[in-house]
C-alpha positions as CSV (number, residue, x, y, z in Angstrom):
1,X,26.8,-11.6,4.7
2,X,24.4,-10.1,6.8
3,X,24.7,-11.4,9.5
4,X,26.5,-9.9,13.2
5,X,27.2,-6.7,11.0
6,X,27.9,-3.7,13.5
7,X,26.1,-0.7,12.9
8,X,27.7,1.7,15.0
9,X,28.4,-0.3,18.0
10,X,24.9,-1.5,18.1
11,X,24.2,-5.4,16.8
12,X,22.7,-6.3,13.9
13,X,22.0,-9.5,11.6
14,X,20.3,-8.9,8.7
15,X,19.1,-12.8,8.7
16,X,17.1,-12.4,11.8
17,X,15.6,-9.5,10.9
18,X,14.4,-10.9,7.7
19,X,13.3,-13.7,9.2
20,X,11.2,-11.9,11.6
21,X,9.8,-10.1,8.7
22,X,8.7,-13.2,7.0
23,X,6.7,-14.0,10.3
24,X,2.8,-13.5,9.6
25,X,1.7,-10.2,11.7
26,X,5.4,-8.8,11.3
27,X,5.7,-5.4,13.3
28,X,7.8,-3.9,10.4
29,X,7.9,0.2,12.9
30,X,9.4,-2.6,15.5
31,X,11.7,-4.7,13.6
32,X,13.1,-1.6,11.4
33,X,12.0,1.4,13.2
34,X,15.6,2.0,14.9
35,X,17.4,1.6,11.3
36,X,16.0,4.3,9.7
37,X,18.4,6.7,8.6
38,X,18.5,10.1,9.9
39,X,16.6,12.8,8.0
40,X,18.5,15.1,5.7
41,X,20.0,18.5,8.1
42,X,17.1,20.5,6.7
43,X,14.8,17.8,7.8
44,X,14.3,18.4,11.1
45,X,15.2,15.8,14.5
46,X,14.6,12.0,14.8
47,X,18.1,11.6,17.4
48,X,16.6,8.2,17.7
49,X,17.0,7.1,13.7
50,X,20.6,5.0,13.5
51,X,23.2,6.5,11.5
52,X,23.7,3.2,9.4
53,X,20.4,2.9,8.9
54,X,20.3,2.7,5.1
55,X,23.0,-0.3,5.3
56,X,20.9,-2.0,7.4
57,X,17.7,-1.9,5.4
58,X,19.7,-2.2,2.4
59,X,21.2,-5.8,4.4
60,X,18.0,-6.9,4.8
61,X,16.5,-6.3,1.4
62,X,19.3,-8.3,-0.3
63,X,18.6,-11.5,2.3
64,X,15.1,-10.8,1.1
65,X,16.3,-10.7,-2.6
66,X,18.5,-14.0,-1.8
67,X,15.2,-15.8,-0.6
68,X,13.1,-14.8,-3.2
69,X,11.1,-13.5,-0.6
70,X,9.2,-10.7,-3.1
71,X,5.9,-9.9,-1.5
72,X,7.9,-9.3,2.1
73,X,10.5,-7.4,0.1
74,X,7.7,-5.1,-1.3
75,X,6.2,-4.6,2.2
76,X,9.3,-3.5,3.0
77,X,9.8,-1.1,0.2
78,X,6.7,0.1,1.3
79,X,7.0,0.2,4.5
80,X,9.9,2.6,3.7
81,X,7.9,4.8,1.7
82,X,5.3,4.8,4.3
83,X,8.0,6.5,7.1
84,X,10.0,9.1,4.8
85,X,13.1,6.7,4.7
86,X,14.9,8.5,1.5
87,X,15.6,5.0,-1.2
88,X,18.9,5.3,-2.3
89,X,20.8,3.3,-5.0
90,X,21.5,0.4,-2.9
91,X,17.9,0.5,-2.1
92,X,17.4,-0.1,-5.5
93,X,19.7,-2.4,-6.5
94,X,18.5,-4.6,-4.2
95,X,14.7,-4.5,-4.8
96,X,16.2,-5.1,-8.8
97,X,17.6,-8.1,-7.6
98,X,14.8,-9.3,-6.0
99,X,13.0,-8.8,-9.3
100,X,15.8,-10.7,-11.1
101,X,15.6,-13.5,-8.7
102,X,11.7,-13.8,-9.4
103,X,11.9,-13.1,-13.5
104,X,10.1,-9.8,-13.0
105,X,11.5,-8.0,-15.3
106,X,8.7,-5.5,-15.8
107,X,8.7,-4.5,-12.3
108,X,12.8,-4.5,-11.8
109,X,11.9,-1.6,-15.1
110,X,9.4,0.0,-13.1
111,X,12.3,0.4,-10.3
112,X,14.9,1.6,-12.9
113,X,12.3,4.0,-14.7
114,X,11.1,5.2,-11.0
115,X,14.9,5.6,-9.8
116,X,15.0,8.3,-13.2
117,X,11.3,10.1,-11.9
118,X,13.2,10.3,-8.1
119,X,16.1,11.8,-9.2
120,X,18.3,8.5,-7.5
121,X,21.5,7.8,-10.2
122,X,22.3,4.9,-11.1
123,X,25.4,3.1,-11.0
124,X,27.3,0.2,-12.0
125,X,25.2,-2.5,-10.4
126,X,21.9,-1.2,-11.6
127,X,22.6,-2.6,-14.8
């Protein structure tokens, strides 16, 4: 699960983090700001962006999937968008599931069709 995961030394449960999340006023640059994963080597600094950044965010959009917790998924998602995090295909997977979980099929289409339009491949667990 998602829960006392280590992320390069440093702590991390997935659970709290969601749960914080699903707080009215959440601080999502606070609660994720540190898991964002580092830019791409043409992409310039950030030293203080996590290494395992993407498996963190990744962790805490499947607890959000899990609890059917849609709209704070979405904030997530574009939260993520919002700061340049790159959305890779277990980003997408697990904003699908979150679809799945909610009967939204249209949108968990949307994701697939978007995954095509951002050049992100697919694989075994998208479909």
């Amino acid at each position: 699960g998602g829960r006392g995961s280590g992320y390069g030394g440093a702590s991390f449960d997935a659970n709290a983090v969601a749960d914080s999340l699903c707080a009215p006023g959440a601080d999502f640059a606070a609660l994720l700001g540190r898991w964002r994963s580092p830019p791409s080597p043409t992409g310039g600094g950030a030293a203080d962006r996590h290494p395992e950044g993407g498996k963190a965010i990744t962790a805490v959009l499947s607890v959000l999937a899990r609890r059917k917790r849609m709209g704070v998924a979405m904030a997530v998602w574009q939260w993520m968008l919002d700061v340049g995090v790159e959305r890779n295909v277990f980003h997408f997977n697990s904003m699908i599931s979150v679809c799945e979980k909610m009967k939204d099929w249209r949108r968990a289409v949307a994701l697939m069709d978007q995954m095509d339009s951002e050049g992100v491949g697919k694989n075994e667990v998208t479909f």
